[in-house]
Structures are given as structure tokens and as C-alpha cells.
C-alpha positions in Angstrom: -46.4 -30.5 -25.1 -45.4 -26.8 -26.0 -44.0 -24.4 -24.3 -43.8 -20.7 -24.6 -40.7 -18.7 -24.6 -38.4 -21.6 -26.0 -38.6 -22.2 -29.7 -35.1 -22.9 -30.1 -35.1 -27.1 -29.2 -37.4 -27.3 -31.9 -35.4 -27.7 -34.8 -34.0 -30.8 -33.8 -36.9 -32.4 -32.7 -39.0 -31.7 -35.6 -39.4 -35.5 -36.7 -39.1 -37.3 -33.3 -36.3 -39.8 -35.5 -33.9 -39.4 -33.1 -32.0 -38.2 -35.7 -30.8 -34.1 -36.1 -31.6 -33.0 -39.2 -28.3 -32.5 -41.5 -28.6 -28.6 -41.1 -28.1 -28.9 -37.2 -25.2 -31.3 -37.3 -23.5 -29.5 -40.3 -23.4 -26.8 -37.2 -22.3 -29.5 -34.6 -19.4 -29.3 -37.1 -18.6 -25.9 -37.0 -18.9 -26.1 -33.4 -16.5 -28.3 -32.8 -14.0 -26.7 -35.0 -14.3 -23.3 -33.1 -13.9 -25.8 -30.2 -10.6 -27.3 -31.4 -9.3 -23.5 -32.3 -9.5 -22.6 -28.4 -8.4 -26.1 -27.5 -5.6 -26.0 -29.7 -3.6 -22.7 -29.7 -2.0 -23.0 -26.3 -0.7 -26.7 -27.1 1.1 -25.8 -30.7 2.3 -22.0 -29.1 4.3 -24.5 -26.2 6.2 -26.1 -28.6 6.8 -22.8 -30.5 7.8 -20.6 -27.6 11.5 -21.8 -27.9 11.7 -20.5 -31.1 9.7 -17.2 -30.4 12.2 -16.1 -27.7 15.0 -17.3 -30.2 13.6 -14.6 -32.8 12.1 -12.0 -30.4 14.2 -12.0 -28.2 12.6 -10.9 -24.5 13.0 -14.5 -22.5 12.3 -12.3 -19.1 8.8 -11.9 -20.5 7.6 -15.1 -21.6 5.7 -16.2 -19.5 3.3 -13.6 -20.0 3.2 -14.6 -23.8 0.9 -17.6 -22.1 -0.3 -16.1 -19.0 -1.9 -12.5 -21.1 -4.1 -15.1 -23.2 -5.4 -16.8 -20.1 -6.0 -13.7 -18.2 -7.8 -12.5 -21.0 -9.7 -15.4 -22.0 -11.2 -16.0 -17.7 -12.1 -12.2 -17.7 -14.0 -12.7 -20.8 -15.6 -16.0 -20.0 -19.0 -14.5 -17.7 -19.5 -11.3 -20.4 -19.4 -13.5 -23.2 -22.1 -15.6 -21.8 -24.0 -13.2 -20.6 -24.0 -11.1 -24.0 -25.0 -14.0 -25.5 -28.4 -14.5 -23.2 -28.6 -10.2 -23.7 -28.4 -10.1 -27.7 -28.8 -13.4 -29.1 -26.3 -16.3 -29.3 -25.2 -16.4 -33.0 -24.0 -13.0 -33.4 -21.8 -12.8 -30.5 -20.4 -16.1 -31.4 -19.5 -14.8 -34.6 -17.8 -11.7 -32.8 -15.7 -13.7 -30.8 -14.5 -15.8 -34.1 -13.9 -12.9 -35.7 -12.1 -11.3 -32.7 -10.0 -14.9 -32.2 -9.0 -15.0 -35.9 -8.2 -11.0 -35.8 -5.9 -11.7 -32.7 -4.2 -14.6 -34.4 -3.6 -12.6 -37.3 -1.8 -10.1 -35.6 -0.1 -12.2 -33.2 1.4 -13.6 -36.3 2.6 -9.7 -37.6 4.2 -9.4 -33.9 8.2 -8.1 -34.3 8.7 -7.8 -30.5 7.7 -9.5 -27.3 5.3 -6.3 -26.1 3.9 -6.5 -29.5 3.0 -10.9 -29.3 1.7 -10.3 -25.3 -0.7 -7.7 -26.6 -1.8 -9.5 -29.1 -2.4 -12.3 -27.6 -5.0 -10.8 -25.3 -7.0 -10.2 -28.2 -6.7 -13.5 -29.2 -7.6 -14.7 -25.6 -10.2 -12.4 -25.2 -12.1 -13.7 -28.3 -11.0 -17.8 -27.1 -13.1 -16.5 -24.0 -16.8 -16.6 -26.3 -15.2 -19.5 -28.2 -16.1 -22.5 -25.2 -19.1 -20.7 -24.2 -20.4 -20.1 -27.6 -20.1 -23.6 -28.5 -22.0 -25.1 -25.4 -24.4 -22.6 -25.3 -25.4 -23.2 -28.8 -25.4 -26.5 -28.3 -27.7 -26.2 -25.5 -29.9 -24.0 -27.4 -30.2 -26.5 -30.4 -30.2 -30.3 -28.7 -32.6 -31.1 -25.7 -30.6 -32.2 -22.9 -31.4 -35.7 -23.0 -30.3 -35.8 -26.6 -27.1 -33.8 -25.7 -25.1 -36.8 -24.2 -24.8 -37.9 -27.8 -22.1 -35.3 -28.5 -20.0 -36.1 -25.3 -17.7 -38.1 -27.5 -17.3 -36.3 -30.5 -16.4 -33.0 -27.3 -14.0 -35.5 -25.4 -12.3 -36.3 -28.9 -11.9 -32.8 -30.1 -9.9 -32.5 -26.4 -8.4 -35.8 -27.0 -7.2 -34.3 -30.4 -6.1 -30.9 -29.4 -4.0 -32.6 -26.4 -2.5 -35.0 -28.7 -2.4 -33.5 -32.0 -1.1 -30.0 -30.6 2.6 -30.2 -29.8 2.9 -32.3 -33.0 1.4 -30.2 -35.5 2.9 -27.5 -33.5 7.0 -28.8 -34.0 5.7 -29.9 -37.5 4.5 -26.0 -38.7 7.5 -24.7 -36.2 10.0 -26.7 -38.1 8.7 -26.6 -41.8 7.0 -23.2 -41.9 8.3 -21.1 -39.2 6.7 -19.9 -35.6 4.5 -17.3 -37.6 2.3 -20.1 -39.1 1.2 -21.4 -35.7 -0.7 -18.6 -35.1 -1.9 -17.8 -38.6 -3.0 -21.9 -38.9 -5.7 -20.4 -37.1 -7.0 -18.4 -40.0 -8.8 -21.4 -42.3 -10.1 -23.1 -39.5 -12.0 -19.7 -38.0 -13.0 -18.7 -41.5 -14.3 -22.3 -42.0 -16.3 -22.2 -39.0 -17.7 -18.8 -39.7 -18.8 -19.7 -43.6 -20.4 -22.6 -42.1 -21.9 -20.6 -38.9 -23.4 -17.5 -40.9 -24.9 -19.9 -43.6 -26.6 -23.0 -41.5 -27.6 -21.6 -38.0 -30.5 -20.4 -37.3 -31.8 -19.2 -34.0 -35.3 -17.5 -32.9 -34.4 -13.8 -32.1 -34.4 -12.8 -29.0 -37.3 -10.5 -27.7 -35.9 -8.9 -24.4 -36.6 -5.6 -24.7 -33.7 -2.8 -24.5 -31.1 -4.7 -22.6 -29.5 -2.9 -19.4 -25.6 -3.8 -19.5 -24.2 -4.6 -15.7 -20.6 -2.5 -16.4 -19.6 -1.8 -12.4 -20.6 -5.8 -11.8 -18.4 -6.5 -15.3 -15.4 -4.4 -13.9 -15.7 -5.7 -10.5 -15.7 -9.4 -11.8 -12.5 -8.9 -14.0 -10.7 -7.0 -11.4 -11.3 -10.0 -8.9 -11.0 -12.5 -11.8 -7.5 -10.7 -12.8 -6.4 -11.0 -9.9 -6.8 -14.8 -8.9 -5.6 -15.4 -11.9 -2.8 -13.8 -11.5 -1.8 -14.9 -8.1 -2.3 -18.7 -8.8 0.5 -17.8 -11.8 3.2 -15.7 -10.4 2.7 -17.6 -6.3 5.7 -19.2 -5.7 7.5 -18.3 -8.7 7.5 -15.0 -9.6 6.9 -13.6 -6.1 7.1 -15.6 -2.6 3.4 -16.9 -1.2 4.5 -14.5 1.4 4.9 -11.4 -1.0 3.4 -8.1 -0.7 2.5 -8.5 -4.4 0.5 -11.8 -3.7 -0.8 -10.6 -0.3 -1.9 -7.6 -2.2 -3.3 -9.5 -5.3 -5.5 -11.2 -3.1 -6.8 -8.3 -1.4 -7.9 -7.0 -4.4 -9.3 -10.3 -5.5 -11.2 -11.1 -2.5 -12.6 -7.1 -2.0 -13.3 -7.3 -6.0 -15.6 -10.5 -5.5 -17.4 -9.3 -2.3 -18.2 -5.9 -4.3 -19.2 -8.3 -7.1 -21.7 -10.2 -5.2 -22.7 -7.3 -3.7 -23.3 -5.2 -7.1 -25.0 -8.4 -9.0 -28.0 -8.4 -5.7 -28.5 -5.0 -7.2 -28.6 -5.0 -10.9 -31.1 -5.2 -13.4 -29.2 -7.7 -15.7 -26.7 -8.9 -13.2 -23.2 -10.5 -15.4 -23.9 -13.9 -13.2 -27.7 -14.0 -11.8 -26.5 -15.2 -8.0 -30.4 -17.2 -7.9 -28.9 -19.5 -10.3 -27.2 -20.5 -7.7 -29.8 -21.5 -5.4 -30.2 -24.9 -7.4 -29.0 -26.9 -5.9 -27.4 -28.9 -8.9 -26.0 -25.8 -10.7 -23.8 -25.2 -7.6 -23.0 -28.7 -7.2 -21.8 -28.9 -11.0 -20.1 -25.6 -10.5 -18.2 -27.5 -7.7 -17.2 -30.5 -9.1 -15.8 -28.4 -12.3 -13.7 -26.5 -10.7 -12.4 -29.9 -9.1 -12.0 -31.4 -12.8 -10.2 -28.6 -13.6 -8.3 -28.8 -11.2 -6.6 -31.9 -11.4 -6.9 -32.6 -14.7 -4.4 -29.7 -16.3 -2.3 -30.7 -13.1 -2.3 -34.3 -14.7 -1.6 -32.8 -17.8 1.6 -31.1 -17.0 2.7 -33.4 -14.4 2.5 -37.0 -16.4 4.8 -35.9 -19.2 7.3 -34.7 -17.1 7.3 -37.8 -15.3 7.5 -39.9 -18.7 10.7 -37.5 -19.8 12.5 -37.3 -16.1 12.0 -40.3 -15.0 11.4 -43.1 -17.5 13.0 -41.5 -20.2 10.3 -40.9 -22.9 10.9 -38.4 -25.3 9.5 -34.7 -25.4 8.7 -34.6 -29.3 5.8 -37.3 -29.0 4.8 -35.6 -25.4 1.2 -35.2 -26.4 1.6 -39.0 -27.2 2.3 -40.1 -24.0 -1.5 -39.0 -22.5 -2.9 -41.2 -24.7 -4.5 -43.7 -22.6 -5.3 -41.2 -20.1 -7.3 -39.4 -23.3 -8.2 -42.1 -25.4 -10.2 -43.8 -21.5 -11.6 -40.3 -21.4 -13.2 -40.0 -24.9 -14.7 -43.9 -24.7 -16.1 -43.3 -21.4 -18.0 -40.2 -22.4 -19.3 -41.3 -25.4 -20.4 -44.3 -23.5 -21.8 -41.9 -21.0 -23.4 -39.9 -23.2 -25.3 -42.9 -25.3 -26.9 -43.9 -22.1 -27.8 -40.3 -20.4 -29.4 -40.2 -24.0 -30.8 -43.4 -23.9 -31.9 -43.5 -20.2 -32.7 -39.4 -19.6 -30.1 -40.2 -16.6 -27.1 -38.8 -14.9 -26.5 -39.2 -11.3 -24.5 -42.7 -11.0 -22.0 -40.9 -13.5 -20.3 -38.2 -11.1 -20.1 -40.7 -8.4 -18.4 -43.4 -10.7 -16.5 -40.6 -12.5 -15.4 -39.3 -8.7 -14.3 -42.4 -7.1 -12.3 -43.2 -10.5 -10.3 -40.0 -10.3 -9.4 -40.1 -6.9 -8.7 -43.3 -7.1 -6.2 -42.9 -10.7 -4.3 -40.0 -9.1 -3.7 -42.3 -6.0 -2.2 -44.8 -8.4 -0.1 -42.1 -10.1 0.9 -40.7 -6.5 2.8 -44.2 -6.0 5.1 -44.3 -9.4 8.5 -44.1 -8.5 11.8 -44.5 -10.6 11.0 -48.1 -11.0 7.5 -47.8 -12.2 7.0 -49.0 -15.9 5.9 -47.3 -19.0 2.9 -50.0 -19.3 2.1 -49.7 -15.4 1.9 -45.7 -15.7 0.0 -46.2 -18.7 -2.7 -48.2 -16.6 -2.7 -46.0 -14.0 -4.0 -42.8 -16.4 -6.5 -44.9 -18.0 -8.1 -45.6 -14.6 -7.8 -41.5 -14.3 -9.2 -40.9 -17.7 -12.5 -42.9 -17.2 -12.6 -40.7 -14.5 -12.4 -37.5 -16.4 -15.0 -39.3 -19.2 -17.6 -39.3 -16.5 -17.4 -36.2 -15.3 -15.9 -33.8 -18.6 -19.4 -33.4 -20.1 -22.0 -34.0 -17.7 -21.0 -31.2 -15.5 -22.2 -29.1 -18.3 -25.2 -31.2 -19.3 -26.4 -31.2 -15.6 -25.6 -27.2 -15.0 -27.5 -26.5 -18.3 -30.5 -28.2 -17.6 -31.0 -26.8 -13.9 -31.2 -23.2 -15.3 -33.9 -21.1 -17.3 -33.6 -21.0 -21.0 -32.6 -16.8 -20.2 -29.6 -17.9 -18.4 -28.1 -20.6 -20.8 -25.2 -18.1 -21.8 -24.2 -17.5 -18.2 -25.0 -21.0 -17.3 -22.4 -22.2 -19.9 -20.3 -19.4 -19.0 -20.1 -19.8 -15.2 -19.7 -23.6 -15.5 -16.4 -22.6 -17.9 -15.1 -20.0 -15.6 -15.1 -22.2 -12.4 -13.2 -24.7 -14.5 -11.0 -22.6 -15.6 -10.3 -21.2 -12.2 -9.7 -24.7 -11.0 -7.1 -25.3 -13.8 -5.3 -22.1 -12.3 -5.1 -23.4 -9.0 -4.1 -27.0 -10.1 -1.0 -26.0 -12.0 -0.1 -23.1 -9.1 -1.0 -25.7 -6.2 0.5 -29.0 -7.4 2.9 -27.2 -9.0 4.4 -25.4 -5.8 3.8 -28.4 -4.3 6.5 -30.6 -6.8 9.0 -27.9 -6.7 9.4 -27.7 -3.0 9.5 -31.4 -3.0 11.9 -31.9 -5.5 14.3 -29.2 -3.6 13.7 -30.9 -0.3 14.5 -34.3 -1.9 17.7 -33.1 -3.8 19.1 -31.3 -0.7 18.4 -34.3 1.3 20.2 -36.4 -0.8 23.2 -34.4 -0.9 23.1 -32.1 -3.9 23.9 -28.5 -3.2 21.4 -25.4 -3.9 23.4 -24.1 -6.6 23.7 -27.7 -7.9 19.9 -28.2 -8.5 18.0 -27.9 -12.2 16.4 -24.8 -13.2 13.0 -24.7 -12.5 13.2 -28.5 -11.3 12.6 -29.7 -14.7 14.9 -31.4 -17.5 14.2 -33.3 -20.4 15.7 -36.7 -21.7 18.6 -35.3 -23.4 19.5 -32.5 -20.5 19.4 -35.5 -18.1 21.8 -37.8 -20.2 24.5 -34.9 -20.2 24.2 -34.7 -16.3 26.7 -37.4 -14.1 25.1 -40.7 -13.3 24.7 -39.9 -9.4 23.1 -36.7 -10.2 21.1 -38.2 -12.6 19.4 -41.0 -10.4 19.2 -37.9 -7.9 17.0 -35.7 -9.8 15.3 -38.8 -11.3 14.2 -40.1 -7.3 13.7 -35.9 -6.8 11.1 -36.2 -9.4 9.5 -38.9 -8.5 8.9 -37.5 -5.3 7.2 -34.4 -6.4 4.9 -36.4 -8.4 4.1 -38.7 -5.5 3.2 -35.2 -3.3 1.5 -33.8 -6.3 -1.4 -36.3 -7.5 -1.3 -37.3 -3.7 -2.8 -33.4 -3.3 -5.2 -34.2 -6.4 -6.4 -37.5 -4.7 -7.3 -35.6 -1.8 -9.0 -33.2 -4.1 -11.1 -35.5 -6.0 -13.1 -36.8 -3.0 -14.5 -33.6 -2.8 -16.0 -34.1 -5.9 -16.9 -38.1 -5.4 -18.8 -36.6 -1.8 -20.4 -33.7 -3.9 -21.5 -36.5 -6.8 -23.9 -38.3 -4.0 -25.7 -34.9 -3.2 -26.9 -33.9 -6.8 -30.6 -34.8 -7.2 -31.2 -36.5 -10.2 -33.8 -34.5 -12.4 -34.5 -37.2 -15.6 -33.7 -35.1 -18.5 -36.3 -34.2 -21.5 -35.7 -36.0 -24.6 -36.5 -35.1 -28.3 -39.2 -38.0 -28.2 -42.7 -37.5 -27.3 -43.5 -36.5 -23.9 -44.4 -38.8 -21.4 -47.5 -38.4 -19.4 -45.8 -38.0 -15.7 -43.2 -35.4 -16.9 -45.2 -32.2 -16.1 -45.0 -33.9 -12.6 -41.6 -32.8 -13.0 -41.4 -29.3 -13.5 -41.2 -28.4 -10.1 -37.5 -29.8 -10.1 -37.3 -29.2 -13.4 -37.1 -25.7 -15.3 -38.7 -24.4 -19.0 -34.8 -25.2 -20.7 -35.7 -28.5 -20.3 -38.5 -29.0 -22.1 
């Protein structure tokens, strides 16, 4: 069976092997190392920021070192996608590269603070096209069925960039100087690019003269911005209560209304709101921002843990999520084999669901007596959570749109995600430090008497007295307790959401079978 309008699945499927021909996965390559360069920056710049600040100076600012590359990188997310759909995939993937590499580059040159923030929203703002790019082309190359192949080899490039990044980070800090974790980035881009430029090949696009959305683009940054921005600075830079936070999220809320507003009007609307009438799409949208959500509150909140409270070490950090990560990147290869194997999905957001809510439940009930092995249990059950749901969010979003709206599809599915991650770390995270206060000042300690920021490592806790010690230690505890307690709670939105998707059987590489064109009503042309 043909179809018209979609030549772009056909290069893989050319032989009906089963197989991709070595062209397509020398750009599966490619793709993932574009993947790993957004993946990894953030981890290696943590465990460079001490030494930035040393050499910069500007300590009052440093947060905004990280929070001007997110900022960037969510505002970006929708435009990149929907350039993408507009122009033709393979040219503003390229851009964004070039822009991420460019950024890097000059990050590197930075000799002040205002100089490195600035820089790094370049560098943010091309990490934005970087995520979408990647799944994008991806769905534009694999059918959907044969996309669950590459779940694992996605989940491991996380895995690696979780676990690999604070290590290679100290490693180029220590050896090469702070300079070289940004300009580490500059082989790896080029690498990609060379490989890129010479091996993919996409139909162009025939669209006629496209009609750029700029008051729905300015409207969706603005509201973007400013979520963004609140989730970061409520409850540490300014009070919930704050006329800064009430008015940030003024301006977010009157920015989004005008968005959706604007995008029922447009020609080429930034986020088409009918994809949203799918009922899957929205569904996926949900459940990512859940993922999100919990998962970079997991992130932040198990090491801290490991370090407070039993002690670990913070140079092998990224170490200490590996069963949590290495669960995650089994499960979703598993995952994927059989979606690819079986053309099904549904059964996986349930399982992967109930398993999340079910690991941060665990997690909620370490204490100061909780073992290294027991903890290490408890994020496994979490991470085969996370290896159900990581890639089939994706998968499932891609597959319920047209093969016009891939780029916002991808991009969309990102941005919620990312959104969620936002609200995880400003949620559980106000969440811990109020707990930990309320613990320490029940226990006796005084205000003035409590940690900065509610957070020491090994070594700062072995110079405090023994009482204080097992204080902040049970402190801790408790705010992890009242943190993945909030992300439990969280995660059975998602398991409830998993049971509502309808299961469309996804179209494989392999010859068609004869009640498929039954399908198509639940089905749409991407899929085919």
C-alpha cells in the first residue's frame, strides 16, 4: 500500500528485512550524539560551576548560569518543531547544531558572569532543536512500529549522560580547566554535522510559501518565560507569596490564553490546538509532563539522600542512579523489541504507571536507617517505571498526528516534559526545604543554626558535631519522605491516564496486512 504525501518511511523499508539500511543507522548515530550533546552539558557544567564562580567571580548570579540555558532552550522547543514541519527537517537541524556548537564556543571565550549567562542562551537556544530534531527525524525515517527498536539505544544515551556527566565533567574540570567543558562540545557537534550533511536524506518539502505565526511565537515565549521562571525563583528567590511570582504568573497565564486564542486564528499556528483533539496525543502530552516531573525530582533528590544521609560520596554522584538508570534502559529496550515485535503499546503506560508510583512510595519510606542495597532496590523498581513510559510517550504522540505536524508533535511532547521537570524540582523541592526547616526546628536546632540551602555533602557533614549531625541527617530524611510522597501522588495521575489511551496497533516496515485500512479511521497518514 502507498500513500501520497509521505515518501519519507520509505527508505527504511525499502527491503522489508527488518533491517535499516547502513545509511539510515549511520544517521541513528549522529542522532544520538546530537542527543547526548543536549543530554550532557548541564550534568558536566554542575560539576564545573564551583570552579566558574572561583574564576569569574559573580556567585550572586549563578544560578542564572543554569536557569538562562533552560529558559532558552523551553522557549525554543515549539518554534524549532514547528520550523522544522515549515522548511524541511534537515536544515533546521543542522541550524540548531551549528547554533549549539557556536554557543559553546563562546561560552568557553566568556571572561565575566554577564558574558557566560549570555552565552549560554545561545547555547540553550540551539539545545532547544537538538531533542526535537532528533525525534522528529527519527519519526520521519523509522515507521512507528519499527521505532521501539531504538528505545534502548535513547534510554542509554540518558543513562550515559546522567552517569557519565559529573565524571567526565570533574575529570575535564580538574585536568583541563572549566573552559574545556564547554568547548568538549565542539568535536562531538562537528561529528554529528559531518555525518548529518553527508548521509541524510529527506524528500523536500512542497508547502508552498510558508506563513510564520510571530504574535502566537511571542505570545508562547512570553507565557513559557514566565512559568519557567516562576517554578525557578518560587520559594527561593522570591516568596510563593511575592509580587514578582504573583506577577510572573499573571503574565504566564494572560500569555497562554492570548496564545490559544491567536493559534484559533492563524494560518500556520506554532502548536496546531486540533492536534489536540486526539485523544492519545493529549493523553501522552499528560503523562509526559508527569515523567518529567518526577523523574528530575528523583534525580536531584536520590543523591542528596546517598550523600546526607548514608554517606556516599559526591564525586561518583552520577554513580549512585545506576540501578535506577541501568532498570530504565533494560526495560525500554525490552519495551521497544516487543511494541516492534507486537505493533503494541497500551499495557506499557499502565505497567510503567503503577511502577513509578509505586518506586517513589518506596523511596518516600527511607529513613536514616535505610541501606545502600535497600535504596538501591527501591530506584530499580522506579526505573522500570521510567523504561515504560521514557519512549513510548513519544512513539504514541507521534503516531496519533499527521505527517505535517511531526515537528510540533515532537516538539509539544518535549515542551510538556520539560515543563513538568520545572515544576518537579520547584514543587518537591519547596516541599523538602520546608520540611527539613520544620524538622530541624522541631528537634531543637535554632534558625540561624540550620545548613544553607538545607543541603551538605559527606565531608561538610563530618565537620558538623555529632547531635547536629544525626539532626540534619533525620531532617533530611524527612524531606525526602514528603518529597517522593508528593511524586507518588503524582504518578497515579499518569497510571489513571495510562488505562484511557486507545490502543491504535502501529504500522510496521513489513508488508501490510489486509485489515489495516480498517484502521485508518483511528489511525492517521504518519503511520503508514
Amino acid at each position: 500500500m502507498k500513500t501520497t504525501g509521505q515518501a519519507a518511511p520509505e527508505t527504511p523499508t525499502t527491503e522489508q528485512t527488518g533491517k535499516q539500511p547502513r545509511s539510515v543507522r549511520v544517521v541513528l548515530l549522529a542522532l544520538m550524539i546530537a542527543m547526548l550533546l543536549a543530554m550532557l552539558d548541564n550534568m558536566i557544567i554542575g560539576t564545573a560551576m564551583p570552579t566558574i564562580v572561583g574564576e569569574l567571580g559573580g556567585l550572586e548570579h549563578l544560578s542564572w548560569v543554569v536557569t538562562a540555558y533552560t529558559l532558552a532552550t523551553a522557549a525554543s522547543t515549539p518554534i524549532w518543531g514547528k520550523l522544522g514541519d515549515l522548511y524541511g527537517r534537515k536544515g533546521i537541524f543542522l541550524t540548531s547544531i551549528v547554533i549549539f556548537v557556536l554557543g559553546s564556543v563562546l561560552s568557553g571565550v566568556a571572561q565575566d558572569m554577564s558574558q557566560l549567562i549570555g552565552f549560554r542562551a545561545v547555547q540553550g537556544l540551539g539545545a532547544g532543536g537538538l531533542m526535537v530534531g532528533v525525534m522528529a527525524i527519527i519519526g520521519d525515517l523509522i515507521p512507528p512500529r519499527e521505532r521501539g527498536k531504538y528505545q534502548g539505544m535513547m534510554a542509554g544515551v540518558m543513562a550515559l549522560a546522567m552517569i557519565g556527566g559529573p565524571l567526565v565533567g570533574g575529570a575535564i574540570t580538574d585536568h583541563l580547566g572549566w573552559r574545556w567543558s564547554f568547548y568538549i562540545n565542539v568535536p562531538l557537534g562537528a561529528l554529528a554535522l559531518v555525518m548529518i550533511t553527508v548521509v541524510l536524506h529527506l524528500p523536500k518539502k512542497e508547502r508552498g510559501k510558508p506563513r510564520i505565526d510571530y504574535l502566537g511565537t511571542a505570545l508562547l515565549t512570553v507565557g513559557i518565560t514566565s512559568i519557567v521562571l516562576l517554578t525557578t525563583w518560587g520559594g527561593s528567590e522570591y516568596a510563593w507569596g511575592s509580587a514578582q511570582i504573583l506577577g510572573l504568573g499573571a503574565v504566564g497565564i494572560l500569555s497562554i490564553a492570548g496564545f490559544l486564542y491567536v493559534e484559533t486564528k492563524a494560518a500556520e499556528p506554532i502548536i496546531p490546538l486540533h492536534i489536540f483533539r486526539n485523544r492519545n496525543f493529549t493523553l501522552m502530552s499528560v503523562i509526559g509532563f508527569i515523567v518529567g516531573f518526577v523523574m528530575f525530582g528523583a534525580v536531584l533528590y536520590l543523591p542528596l539522600f546517598q550523600q546526607s544521609v548514608q554517606g556516599a560520596s559526591a564525586t561518583n554522584s552520577g554513580l549512585l542512579l545506576l540501578p535506577m538508570l541501568m532498570s530504565m534502559m533494560v526495560v525500554s529496550l525490552v519495551v521497544g523489541r516487543i511494541t516492534t515485535s507486537t505493533g503494541k503499546y497500551k499495557m506499557f503506560p499502565i505497567m510503567g504507571g503503577a511502577l513509578v508510583t509505586v518506586g517513589l512510595f518506596l523511596l518516600s519510606t527511607m529513613d536514616t536507617d535505610t541501606t545502600r542495597l535497600v535504596s538501591g532496590v527501591y530506584m530499580a523498581v522506579l526505573g522500570a517505571g521510567m523504561g515504560f513510559l521514557m519512549q513510548i510517550t513519544m512513539l504514541v504522540a507521534q503516531n496519533s498526528v499527521e505527517p505535517k505536524d511531526m515537528g510540533v508533535a515532537s516538539s509539544s511532547t518535549t515542551l510538556f516534559r520539560t515543563l513538568g521537570s520545572s515544576f518537579g524540582v520547584s514543587v518537591m523541592g519547596a516541599l523538602f526545604t520546608a520540611r527539613v526547616t520544620d524538622s530541624m526546628v522541631s528537634q531543637g536546632a535554632s534558625s540561624g543554626g540550620l545548613p544553607q540551602g538545607a543541603a551538605l555533602d559527606a565531608n561538610s557533614l563530618e565537620k558538623l558535631p555529632a547531635a547536629m549531625r544525626e539532626m540534619y541527617q533525620v531532617a533530611v530524611a524527612s524531606g525526602t519522605h514528603g518529597a517522593f510522597l508528593l511524586g507518588a501522588g503524582i504518578a497515579v495521575i499518569a497510571f489513571v491516564a495510562a488505562f484511557f489511551v486507545k490502543e491504535v496497533v502501529l504500522k510496521g516496515a513489513g508488508p501490510q496486512k489486509t485489515a489495516e485500512p480498517d484502521q485508518t479511521k483511528d489511525a492517521v497518514p504518519a503511520s503508514v
